[in-house]
C-alpha positions in Angstrom: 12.0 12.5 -18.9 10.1 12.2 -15.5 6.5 11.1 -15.8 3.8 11.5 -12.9 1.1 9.1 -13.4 -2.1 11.6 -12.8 -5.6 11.3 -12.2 -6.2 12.3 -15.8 -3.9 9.3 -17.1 -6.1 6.8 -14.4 -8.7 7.8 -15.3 -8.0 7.5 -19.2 -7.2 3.9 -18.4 -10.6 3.5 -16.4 -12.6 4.6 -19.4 -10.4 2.5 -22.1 -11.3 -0.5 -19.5 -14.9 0.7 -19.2 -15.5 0.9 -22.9 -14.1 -2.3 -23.4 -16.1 -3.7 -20.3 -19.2 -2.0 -21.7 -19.5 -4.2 -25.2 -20.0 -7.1 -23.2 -23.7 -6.6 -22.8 -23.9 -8.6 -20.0 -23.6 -11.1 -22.3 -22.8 -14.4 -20.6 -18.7 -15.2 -20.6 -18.2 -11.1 -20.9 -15.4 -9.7 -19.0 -13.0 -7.0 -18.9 -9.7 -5.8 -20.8 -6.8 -5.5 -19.1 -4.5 -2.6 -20.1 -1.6 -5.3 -21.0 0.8 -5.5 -23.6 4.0 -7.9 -24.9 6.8 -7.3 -25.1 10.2 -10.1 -25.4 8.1 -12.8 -25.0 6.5 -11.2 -22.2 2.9 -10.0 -20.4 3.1 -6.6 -18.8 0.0 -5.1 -16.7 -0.6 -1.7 -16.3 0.5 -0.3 -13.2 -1.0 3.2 -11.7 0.0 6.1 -9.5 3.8 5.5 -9.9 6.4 7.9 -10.8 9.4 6.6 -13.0 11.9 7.8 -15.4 11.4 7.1 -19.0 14.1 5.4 -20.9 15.2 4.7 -24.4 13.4 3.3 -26.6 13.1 -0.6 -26.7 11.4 -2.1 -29.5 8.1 -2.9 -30.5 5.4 -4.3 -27.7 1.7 -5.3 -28.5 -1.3 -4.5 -27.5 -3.4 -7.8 -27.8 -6.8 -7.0 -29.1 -9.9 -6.9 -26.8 -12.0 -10.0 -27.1 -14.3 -9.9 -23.9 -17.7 -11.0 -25.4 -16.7 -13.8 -27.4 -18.2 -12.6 -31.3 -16.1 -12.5 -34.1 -16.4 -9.2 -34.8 -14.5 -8.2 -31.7 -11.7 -10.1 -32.9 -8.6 -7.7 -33.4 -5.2 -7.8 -34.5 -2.8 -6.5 -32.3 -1.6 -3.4 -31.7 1.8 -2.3 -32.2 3.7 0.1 -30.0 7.0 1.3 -28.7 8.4 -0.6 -25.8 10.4 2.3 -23.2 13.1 1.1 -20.7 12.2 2.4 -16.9 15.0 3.8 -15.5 15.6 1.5 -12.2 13.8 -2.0 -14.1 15.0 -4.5 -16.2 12.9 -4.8 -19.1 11.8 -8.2 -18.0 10.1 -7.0 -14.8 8.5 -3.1 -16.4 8.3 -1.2 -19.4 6.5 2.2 -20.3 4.5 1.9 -23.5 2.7 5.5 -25.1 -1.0 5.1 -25.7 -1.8 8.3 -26.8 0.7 11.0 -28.1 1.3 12.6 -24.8 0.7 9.6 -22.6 2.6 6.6 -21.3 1.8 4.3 -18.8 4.2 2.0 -16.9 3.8 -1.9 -17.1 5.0 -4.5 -15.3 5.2 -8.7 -15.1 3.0 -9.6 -12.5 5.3 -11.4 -9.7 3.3 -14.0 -7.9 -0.2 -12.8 -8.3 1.3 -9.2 -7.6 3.6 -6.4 -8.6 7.5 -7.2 -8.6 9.4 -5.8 -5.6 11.2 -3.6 -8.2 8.5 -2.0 -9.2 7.0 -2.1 -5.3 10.1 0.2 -4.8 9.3 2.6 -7.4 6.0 2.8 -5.7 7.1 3.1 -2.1 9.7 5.8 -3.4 6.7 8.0 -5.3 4.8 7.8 -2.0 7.4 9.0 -0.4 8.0 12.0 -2.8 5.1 13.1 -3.1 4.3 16.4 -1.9 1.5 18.9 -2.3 2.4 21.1 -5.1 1.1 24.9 -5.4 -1.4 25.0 -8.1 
């Protein structure tokens, strides 16, 4: 299965951080969620505007709960999920995780403050791909 990343999937992702963002109030300490999940032992970051191939299933990944403002009641537990190879990435660089029924979402380890170079390729090679398309 091919997956586009499209504005409508970024922007999901911009809300889901925005909402999350928003209960902090302003409060002193309050930050944002990351759209991050584990998975092996593992952090993965969300990664946008990338085209990849989805892959069998893993396993089970995590979403770690939200707990930007600091009161108990934002405590969570996790999340569970379904972990998806990437065709072209060893699991321990990306992953694809759904977070809604028709949606998934590539993640990757962050590689020295950045995105691996495997997953830089994927990148480069959607760039490259990409190509109006007649609506």
């Amino acid at each position: 299965m091919r997956v586009t990343l499209s504005s409508v999937m970024v922007m999901a992702v911009a809300v889901l951080t925005a909402a999350c963002s928003a209960q902090g109030g302003g409060e002193e300490g309050a930050g944002s969620c990351a759209f991050t999940a584990t998975y092996g032992g593992r952090t993965y970051t969300g990664v946008a505007n990338v085209d990849f191939t989805l892959g069998d299933a893993l396993g089970t990944a995590e979403f770690p709960p939200c707990d930007d403002t600091g009161r108990a009641d934002d405590a969570a537990v996790h999340e569970p999920t379904t972990a998806y190879a990437v065709d072209g990435l060893d699991p321990r660089v990306g992953i694809a995780v759904r977070y809604a029924p028709d949606e998934v979402m590539l993640l990757a380890v962050e590689s020295d403050g950045g995105l691996p170079l495997e997953v830089e390729k994927l990148n480069r090679n959607s760039t490259a791909s990409q190509s109006p398309k007649a609506g």
